[in-house]
C-alpha positions as CSV (number, residue, x, y, z in Angstrom):
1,X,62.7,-11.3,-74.6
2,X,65.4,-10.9,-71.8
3,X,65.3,-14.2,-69.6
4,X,67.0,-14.4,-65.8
5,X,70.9,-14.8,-65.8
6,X,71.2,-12.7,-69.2
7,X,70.0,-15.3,-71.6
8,X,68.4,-13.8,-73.9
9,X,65.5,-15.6,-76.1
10,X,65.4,-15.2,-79.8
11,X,62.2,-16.8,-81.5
12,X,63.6,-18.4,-84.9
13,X,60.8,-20.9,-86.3
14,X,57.6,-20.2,-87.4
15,X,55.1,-21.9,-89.0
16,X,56.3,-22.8,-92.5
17,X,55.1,-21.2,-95.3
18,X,56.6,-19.9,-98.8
19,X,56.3,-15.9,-98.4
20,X,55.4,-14.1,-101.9
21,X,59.0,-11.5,-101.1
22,X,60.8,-14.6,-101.6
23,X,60.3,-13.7,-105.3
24,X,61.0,-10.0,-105.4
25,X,65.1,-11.1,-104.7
26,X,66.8,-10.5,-107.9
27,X,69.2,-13.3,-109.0
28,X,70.4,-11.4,-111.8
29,X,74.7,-11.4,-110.8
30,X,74.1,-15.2,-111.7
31,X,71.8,-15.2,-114.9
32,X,73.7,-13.1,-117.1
33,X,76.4,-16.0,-116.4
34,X,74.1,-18.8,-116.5
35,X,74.3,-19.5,-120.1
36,X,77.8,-20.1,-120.0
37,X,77.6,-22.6,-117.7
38,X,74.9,-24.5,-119.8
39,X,77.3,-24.2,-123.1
40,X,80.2,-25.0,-121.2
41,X,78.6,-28.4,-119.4
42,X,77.9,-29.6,-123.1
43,X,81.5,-29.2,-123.9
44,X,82.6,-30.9,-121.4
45,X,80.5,-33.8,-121.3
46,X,81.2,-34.3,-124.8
47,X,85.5,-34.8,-123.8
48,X,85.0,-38.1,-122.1
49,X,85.3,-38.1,-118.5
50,X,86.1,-34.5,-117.9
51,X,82.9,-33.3,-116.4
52,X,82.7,-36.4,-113.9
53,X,86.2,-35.0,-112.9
54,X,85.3,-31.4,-112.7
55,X,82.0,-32.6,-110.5
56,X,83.9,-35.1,-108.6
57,X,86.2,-31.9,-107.2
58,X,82.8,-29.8,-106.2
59,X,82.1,-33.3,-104.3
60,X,85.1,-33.3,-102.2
61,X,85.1,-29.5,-101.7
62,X,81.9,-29.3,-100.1
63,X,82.7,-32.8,-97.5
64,X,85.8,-30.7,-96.4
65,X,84.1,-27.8,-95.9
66,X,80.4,-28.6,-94.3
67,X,82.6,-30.2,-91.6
68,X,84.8,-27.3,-91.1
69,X,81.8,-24.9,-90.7
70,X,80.6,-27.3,-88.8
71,X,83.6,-27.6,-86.3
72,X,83.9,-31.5,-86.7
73,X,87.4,-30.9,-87.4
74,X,89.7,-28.4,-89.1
75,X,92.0,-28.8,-92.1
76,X,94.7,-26.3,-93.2
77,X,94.6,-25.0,-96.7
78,X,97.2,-26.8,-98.2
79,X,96.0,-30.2,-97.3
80,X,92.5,-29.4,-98.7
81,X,93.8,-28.1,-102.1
82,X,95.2,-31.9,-102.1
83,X,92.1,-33.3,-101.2
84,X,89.7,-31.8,-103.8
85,X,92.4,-32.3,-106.2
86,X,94.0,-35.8,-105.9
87,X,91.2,-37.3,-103.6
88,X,90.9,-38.5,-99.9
89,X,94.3,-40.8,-99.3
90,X,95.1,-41.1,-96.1
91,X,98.9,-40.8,-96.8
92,X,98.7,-37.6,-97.7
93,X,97.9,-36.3,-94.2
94,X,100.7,-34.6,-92.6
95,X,101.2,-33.6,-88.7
96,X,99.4,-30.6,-88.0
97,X,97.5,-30.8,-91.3
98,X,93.8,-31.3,-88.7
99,X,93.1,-31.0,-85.0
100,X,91.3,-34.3,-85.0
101,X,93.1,-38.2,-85.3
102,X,93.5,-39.1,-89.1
103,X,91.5,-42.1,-89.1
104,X,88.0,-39.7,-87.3
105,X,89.0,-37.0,-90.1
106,X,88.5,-39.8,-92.9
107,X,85.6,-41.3,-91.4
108,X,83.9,-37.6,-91.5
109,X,85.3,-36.9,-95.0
110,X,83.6,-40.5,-96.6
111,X,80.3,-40.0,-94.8
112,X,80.2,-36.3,-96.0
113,X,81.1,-37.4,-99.9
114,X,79.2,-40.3,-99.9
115,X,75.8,-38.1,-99.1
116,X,76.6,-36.1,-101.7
117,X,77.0,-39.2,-104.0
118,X,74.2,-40.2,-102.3
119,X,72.0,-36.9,-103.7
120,X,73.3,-36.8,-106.9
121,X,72.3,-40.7,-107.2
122,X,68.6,-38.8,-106.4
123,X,68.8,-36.4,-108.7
124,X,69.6,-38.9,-111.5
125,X,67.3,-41.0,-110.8
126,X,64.2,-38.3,-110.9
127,X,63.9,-39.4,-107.4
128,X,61.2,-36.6,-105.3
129,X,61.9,-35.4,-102.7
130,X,60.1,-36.8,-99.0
131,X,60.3,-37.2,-95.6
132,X,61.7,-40.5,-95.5
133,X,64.3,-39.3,-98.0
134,X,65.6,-36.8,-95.7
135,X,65.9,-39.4,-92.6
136,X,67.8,-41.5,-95.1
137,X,70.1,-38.7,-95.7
138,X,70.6,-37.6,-92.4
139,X,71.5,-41.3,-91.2
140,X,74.6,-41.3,-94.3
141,X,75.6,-37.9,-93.0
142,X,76.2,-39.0,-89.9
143,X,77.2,-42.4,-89.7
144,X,80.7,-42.0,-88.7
145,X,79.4,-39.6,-85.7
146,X,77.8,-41.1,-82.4
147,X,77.6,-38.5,-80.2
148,X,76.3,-35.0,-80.0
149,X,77.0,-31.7,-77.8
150,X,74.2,-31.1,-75.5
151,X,73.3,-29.2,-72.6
152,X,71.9,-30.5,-69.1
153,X,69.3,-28.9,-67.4
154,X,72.2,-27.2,-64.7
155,X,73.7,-25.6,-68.1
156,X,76.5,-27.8,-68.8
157,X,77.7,-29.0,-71.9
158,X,77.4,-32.7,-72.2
159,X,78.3,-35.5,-75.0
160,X,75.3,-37.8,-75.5
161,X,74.6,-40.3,-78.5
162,X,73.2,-38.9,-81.3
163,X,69.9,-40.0,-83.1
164,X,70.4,-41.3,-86.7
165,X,68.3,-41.1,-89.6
166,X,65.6,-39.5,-86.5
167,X,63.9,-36.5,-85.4
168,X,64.8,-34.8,-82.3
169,X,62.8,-35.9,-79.2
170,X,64.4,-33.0,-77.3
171,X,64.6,-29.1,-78.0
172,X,67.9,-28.3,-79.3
173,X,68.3,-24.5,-79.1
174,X,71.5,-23.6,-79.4
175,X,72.9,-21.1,-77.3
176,X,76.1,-18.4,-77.6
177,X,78.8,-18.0,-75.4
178,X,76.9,-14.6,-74.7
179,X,74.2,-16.1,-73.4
180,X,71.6,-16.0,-76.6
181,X,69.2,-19.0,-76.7
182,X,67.9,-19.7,-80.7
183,X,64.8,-21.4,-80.1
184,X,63.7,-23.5,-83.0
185,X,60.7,-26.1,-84.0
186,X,59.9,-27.6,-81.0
187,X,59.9,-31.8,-81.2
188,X,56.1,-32.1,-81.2
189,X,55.5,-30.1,-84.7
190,X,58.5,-31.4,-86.2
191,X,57.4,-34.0,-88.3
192,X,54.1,-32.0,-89.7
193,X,56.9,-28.6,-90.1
194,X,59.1,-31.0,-92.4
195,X,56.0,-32.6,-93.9
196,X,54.8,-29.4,-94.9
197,X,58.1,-28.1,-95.8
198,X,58.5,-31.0,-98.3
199,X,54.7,-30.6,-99.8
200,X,55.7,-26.8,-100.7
201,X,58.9,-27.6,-102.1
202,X,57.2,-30.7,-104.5
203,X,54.0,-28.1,-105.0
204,X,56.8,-25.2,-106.6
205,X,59.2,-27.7,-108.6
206,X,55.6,-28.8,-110.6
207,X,54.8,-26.0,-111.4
208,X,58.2,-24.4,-111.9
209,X,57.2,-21.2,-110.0
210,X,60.3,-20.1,-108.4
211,X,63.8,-19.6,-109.7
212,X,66.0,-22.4,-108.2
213,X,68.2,-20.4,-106.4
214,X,65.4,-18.6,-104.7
215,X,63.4,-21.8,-103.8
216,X,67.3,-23.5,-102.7
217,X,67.6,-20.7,-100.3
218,X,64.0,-20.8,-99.4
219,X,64.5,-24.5,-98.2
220,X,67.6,-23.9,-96.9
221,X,66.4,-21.2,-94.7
222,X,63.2,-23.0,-93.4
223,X,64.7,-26.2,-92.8
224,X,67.5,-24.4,-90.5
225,X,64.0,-22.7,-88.5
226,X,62.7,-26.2,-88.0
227,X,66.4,-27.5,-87.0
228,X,64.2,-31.1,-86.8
229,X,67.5,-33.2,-85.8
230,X,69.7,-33.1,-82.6
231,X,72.4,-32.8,-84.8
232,X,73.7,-32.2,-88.6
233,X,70.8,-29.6,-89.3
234,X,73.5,-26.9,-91.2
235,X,75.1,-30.1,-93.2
236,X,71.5,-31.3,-94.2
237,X,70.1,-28.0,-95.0
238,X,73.6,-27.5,-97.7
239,X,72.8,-31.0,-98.8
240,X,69.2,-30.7,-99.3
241,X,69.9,-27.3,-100.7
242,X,72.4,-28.7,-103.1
243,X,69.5,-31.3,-104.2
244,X,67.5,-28.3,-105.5
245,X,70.3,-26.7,-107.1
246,X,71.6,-29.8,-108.8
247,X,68.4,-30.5,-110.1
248,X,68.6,-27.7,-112.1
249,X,71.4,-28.4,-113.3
250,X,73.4,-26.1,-110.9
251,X,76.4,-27.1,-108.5
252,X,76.4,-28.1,-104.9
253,X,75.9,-25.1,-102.0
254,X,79.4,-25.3,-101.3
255,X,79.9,-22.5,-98.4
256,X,83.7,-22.1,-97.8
257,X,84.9,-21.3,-94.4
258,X,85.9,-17.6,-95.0
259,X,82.6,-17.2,-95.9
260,X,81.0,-18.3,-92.7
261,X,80.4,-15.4,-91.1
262,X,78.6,-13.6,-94.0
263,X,76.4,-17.4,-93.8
264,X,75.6,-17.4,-90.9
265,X,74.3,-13.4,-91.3
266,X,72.2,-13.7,-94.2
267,X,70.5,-16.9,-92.3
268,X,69.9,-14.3,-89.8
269,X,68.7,-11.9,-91.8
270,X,66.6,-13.8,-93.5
271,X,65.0,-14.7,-89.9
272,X,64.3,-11.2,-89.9
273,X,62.3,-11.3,-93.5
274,X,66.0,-10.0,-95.0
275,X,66.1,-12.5,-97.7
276,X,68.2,-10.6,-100.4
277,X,71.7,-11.2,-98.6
278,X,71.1,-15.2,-98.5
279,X,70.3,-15.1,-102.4
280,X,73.1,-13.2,-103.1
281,X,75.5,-15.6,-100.9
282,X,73.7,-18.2,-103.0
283,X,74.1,-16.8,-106.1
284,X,77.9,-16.0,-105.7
285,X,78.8,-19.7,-105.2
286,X,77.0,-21.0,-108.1
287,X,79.0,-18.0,-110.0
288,X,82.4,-19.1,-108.5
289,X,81.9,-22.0,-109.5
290,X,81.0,-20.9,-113.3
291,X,83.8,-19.5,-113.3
292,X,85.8,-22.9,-112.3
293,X,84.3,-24.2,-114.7
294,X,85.0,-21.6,-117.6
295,X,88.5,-22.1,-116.4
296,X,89.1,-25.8,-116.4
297,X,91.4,-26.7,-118.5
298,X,90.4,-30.1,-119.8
299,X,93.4,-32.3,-119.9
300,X,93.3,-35.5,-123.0
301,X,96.4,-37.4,-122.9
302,X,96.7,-38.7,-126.5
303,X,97.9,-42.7,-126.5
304,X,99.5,-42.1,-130.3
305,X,99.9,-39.7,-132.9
306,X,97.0,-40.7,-135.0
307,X,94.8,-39.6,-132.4
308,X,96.2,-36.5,-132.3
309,X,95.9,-35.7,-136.0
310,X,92.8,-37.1,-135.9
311,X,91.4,-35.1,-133.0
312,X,93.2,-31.8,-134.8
313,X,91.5,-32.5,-137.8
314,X,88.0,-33.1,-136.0
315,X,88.5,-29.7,-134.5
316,X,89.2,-27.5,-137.4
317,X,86.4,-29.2,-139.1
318,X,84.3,-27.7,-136.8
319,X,85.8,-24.7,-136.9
320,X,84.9,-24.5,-140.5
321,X,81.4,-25.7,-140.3
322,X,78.6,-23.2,-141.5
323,X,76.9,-23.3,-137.7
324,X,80.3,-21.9,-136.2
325,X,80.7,-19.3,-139.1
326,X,77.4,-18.0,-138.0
327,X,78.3,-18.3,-134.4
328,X,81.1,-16.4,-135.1
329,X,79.8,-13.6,-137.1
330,X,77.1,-13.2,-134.0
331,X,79.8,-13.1,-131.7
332,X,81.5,-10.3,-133.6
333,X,78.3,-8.5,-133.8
334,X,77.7,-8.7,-129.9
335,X,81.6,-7.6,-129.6
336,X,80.9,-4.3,-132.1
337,X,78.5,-3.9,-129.4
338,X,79.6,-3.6,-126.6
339,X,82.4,-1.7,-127.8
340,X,80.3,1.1,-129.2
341,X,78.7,1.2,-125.7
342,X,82.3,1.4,-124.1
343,X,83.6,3.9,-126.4
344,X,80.1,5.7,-126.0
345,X,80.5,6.2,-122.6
346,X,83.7,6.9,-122.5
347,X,83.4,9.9,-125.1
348,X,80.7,11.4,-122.7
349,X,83.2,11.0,-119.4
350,X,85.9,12.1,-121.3
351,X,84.4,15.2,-123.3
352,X,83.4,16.2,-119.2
353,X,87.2,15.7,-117.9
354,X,88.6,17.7,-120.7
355,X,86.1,21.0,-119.9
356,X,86.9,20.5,-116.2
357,X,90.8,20.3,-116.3
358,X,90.9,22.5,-119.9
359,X,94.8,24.3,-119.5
360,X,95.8,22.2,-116.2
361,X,96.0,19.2,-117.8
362,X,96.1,16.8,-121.4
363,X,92.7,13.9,-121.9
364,X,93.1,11.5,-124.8
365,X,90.9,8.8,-125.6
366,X,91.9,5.9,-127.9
367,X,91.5,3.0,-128.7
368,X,91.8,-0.6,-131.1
369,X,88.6,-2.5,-131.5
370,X,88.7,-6.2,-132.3
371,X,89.5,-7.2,-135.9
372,X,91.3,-3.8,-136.5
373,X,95.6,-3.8,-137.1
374,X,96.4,-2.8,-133.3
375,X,93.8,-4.7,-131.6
376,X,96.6,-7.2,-129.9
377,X,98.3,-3.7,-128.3
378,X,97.9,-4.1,-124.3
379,X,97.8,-7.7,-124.4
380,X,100.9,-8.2,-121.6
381,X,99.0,-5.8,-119.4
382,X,95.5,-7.6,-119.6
383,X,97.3,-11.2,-119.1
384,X,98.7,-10.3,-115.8
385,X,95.3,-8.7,-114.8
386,X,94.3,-11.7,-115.7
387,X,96.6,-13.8,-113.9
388,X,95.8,-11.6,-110.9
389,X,92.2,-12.1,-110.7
390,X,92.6,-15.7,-111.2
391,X,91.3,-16.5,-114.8
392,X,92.5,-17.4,-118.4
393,X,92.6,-14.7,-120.8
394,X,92.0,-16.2,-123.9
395,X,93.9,-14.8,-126.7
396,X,93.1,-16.8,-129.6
397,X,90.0,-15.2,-129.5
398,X,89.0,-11.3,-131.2
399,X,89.8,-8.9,-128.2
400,X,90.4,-5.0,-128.1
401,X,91.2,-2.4,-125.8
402,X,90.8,1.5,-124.8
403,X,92.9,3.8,-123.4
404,X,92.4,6.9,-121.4
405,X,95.7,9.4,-121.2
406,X,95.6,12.1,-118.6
407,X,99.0,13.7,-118.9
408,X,99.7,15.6,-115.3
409,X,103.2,16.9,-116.9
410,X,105.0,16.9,-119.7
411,X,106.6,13.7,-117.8
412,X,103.9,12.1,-115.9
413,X,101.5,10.2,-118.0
414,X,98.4,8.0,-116.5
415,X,97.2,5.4,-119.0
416,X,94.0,3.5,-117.8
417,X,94.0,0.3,-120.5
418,X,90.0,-1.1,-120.6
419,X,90.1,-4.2,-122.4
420,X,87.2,-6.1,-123.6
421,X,88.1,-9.7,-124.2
422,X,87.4,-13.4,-124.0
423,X,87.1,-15.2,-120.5
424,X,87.8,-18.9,-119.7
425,X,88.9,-21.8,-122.1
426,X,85.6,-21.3,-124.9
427,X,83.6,-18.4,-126.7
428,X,80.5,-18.4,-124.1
429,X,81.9,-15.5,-121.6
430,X,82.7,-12.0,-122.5
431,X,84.7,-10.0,-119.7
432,X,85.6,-6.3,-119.6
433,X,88.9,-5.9,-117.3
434,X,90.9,-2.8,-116.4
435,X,94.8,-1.7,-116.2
436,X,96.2,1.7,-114.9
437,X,99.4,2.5,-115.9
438,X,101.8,5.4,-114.5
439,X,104.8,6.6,-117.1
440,X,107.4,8.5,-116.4
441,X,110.8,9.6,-118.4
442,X,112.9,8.4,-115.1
443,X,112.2,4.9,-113.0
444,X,112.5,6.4,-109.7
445,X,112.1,3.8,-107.2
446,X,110.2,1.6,-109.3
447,X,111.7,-2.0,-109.0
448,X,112.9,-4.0,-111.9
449,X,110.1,-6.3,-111.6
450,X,107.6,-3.2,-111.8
451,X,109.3,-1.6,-114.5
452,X,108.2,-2.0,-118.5
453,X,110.0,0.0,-121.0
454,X,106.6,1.1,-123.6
455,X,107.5,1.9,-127.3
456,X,107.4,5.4,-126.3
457,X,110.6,4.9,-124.6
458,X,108.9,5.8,-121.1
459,X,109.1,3.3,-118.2
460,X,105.6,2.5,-117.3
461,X,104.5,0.7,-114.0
462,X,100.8,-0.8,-113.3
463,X,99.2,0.6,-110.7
464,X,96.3,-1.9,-109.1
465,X,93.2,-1.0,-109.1
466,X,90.8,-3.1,-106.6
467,X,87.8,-4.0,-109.4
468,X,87.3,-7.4,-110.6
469,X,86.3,-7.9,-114.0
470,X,82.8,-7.8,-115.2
471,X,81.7,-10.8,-116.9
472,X,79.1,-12.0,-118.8
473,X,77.3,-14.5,-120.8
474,X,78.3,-13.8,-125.0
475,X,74.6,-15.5,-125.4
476,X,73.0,-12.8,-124.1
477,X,71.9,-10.2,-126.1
478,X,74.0,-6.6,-125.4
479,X,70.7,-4.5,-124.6
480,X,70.5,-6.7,-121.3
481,X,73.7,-5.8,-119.5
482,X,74.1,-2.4,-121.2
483,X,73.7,-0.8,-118.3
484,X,76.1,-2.9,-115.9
485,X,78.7,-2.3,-118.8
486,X,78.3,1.6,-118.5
487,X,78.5,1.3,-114.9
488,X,81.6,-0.8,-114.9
489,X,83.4,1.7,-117.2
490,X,82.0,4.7,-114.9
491,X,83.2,2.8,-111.7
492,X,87.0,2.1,-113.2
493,X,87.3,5.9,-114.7
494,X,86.5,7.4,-111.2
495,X,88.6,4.6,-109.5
496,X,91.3,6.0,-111.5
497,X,90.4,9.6,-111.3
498,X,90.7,9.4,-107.1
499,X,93.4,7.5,-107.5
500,X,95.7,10.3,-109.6
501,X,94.3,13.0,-107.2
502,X,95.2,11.1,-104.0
503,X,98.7,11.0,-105.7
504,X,99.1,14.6,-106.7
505,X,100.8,16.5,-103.8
């Protein structure tokens, strides 16, 4: 409704309930990773302290980052990748690393680590989730903060102390510099909202009726409608979300500052009963951070040489064990597989490109499947794709490739390389990525760092081509993401295809 002086009223709580299209979201970008992740965690709490390590980073990304959402301070890039990695030492901080006195930034970092800690500590000790919890966590969150923005009833902005480890005892609707006014639970039904909130939560975990993500979210998203404290409501609804998530043996809701605007959407969105934009958001971290994990390198600093034989020898006895033969002969099965659906699709596109173009110009399909004598071809080309998109490539492990040749002259060749291959340090993760090549008999203006002489004696040049690689869990069985790898193949061919007409003149 419009209000006087163009502030304008937007209703955001209602009565909390868990709505039945909460389920209809589909979570399905993060499941057919989710296997991975469970394979992978094994590993690495199996190699001594590595998973505390990998974990202990997750900690220290989400302190920095709940605080810069938040606007409690701000901390350049290069300062944070120091933080998550090395830890929170004061010494590192440099002049214009923050906008806020080193000693506040540390006090915000500790209190923002330490809740984390703090749920984490909950999770391990099958501790459920109540009311009195959340005040606990609310007054560890804040405890290095003791004020709060506020305004006064003539519309100024005001610093007053801030309530710890309380509800609100005022309304707290926050309003934009464009005059909207978000008007959330009001103080008397806050304590029966959140009481309610916490009895549907405890009521779905029992009886394991909602995927985590979608019941995170859910929580997330009603918690922010109550908004029950005059301050810290987004850093309690990330931690309470991360609770959920961590229960499940998921990571921490770690929203990164580039990503606050598309936050901050889907929450408003969801307002609207728009809740497929927050899953995604949701699901995307937790698949980041897959991926981070996939791609940890675990680092064991032998103290002699006896270890080292010793931990060589321990690994090729597995290696040889009857339980990783038979892994490895499924693996090579599901590989087959998806290869015949790559090559399947690929036949169909290609057998359509040649009628089209038939006399204008040359289509040949190729290609080396894994196990076969030129299945290493194209390796150079899928490590730098690789290397772009942030990811290990892993070539100790069966790989393959295709290749479709569209020759525009007899001196102009495009070659668009599909490679399916392993993803990340172990065998969990299959990945299809993509390479387009442009050869010519004469390296123009191609830089040397562009240029590659082929075996064909042509210079060749890679093209990029904006599509990330498509990854998925190798536990899964092919029929389930037969359709996202046709799709993938069908979205890289007509990437290409555009891109060779854009060029032609």
């Amino acid at each position: 409704m419009e209000q006087e002086q163009g502030i304008r009223e937007v209703p955001v709580w209602r009565p909390i309930e868990f709505s039945e299209c909460w389920r209809d979201a589909s979570t399905a970008k993060l499941d057919k990773l989710l296997p991975s992740w469970r394979g992978r965690r094994e590993q690495l709490e199996k190699q001594g302290d590595e998973y505390e390590k990998f974990i202990g980073r997750l900690k220290r990304q989400h302190a920095i980052e709940t605080g810069v959402i938040e606007r409690l301070y701000d901390l350049n890039e290069g300062i944070t990748e120091t933080f998550i990695k090395e830890g929170f030492v004061d010494s590192y901080i440099q002049h214009g690393d923050t906008d806020v006195p080193p000693s506040v930034l540390m006090q915000f970092l500790r209190s923002h680590f330490d809740a984390m800690d703090f749920v984490f500590d909950v999770v391990k000790n099958s501790r459920s989730m109540s009311k009195g919890f959340i005040l606990e966590l609310h007054q560890l969150v804040t405890s290095h903060q003791d004020t709060t923005e506020a305004i006064d009833p003539s519309g100024h902005r005001i610093e007053i102390a801030l309530l710890k480890g309380q509800f609100k005892k005022h309304d707290n609707n926050p309003r934009r510099m464009d005059g909207t006014t978000f008007i959330y639970c009001p103080p008397i039904h806050v304590e029966s909202e959140v009481q309610r909130l916490v009895t549907l939560y405890n009521e779905s975990e029992s009886r394991a009726m909602v995927h985590p993500v979608v019941l995170a979210a859910w929580f997330h998203h009603a918690f922010v409608q109550i908004h029950p404290f005059q301050d810290g409501n987004g850093r309690m609804a990330r931690l309470l979300g991360s609770l959920i998530l961590i229960r499940h043996n998921l990571f921490p809701l770690n929203v990164e500052r580039g990503e606050k605007t598309r936050y901050i959407d889907s929450l408003e969105k969801a307002d609207r009963d728009e809740f497929q934009p927050l899953i995604d958001l949701f699901c995307d971290i937790q698949v980041r951070n897959i991926e981070f994990a996939l791609n940890w390198k675990t680092e064991q600093v032998p103290s002699s040489y006896a270890q080292v034989v010793q931990s060589l020898v321990q690994k090729l006895n597995d290696n040889k064990s009857r339980e990783q033969e038979q892994r490895e002969a499924l693996l090579a099965a599901r590989r087959k597989q998806v290869f015949d659906v790559i090559n399947e699709q690929l036949k169909g596109m290609v057998r359509d490109l040649q009628h089209n173009v038939k006399g204008l110009a040359d289509v040949h399909l190729n290609h080396g499947y894994p196990g076969e004598e030129r299945d290493h071809y194209y390796a150079g080309q899928i490590i730098e794709y690789a290397r772009q998109h942030h990811y290990y490539f892993n070539r100790a492990l069966p790989k393959g490739w295709f290749t479709l040749q569209i020759h525009v002259s007899k001196d102009q060749i495009y070659r668009l390389v599909i490679s399916g291959h392993h993803y990340g340090y172990d065998d969990s993760t299959l990945a299809i990525g993509a390479v387009l090549e442009f050869g010519e008999d004469n390296a123009g203006k191609l830089s040397l760092q562009q240029q590659r002489r082929g075996g064909d004696g042509r210079i060749w040049a890679i093209i990029p081509i904006d599509l990330e690689p498509y990854k998925w869990s190798a536990e899964l069985n092919v029929s389930e993401v037969e359709h996202d790898i046709q799709a993938f193949v069908s979205d890289v061919v007509t990437v290409t295809l555009a891109h060779i007409s854009s060029e032609l003149p």
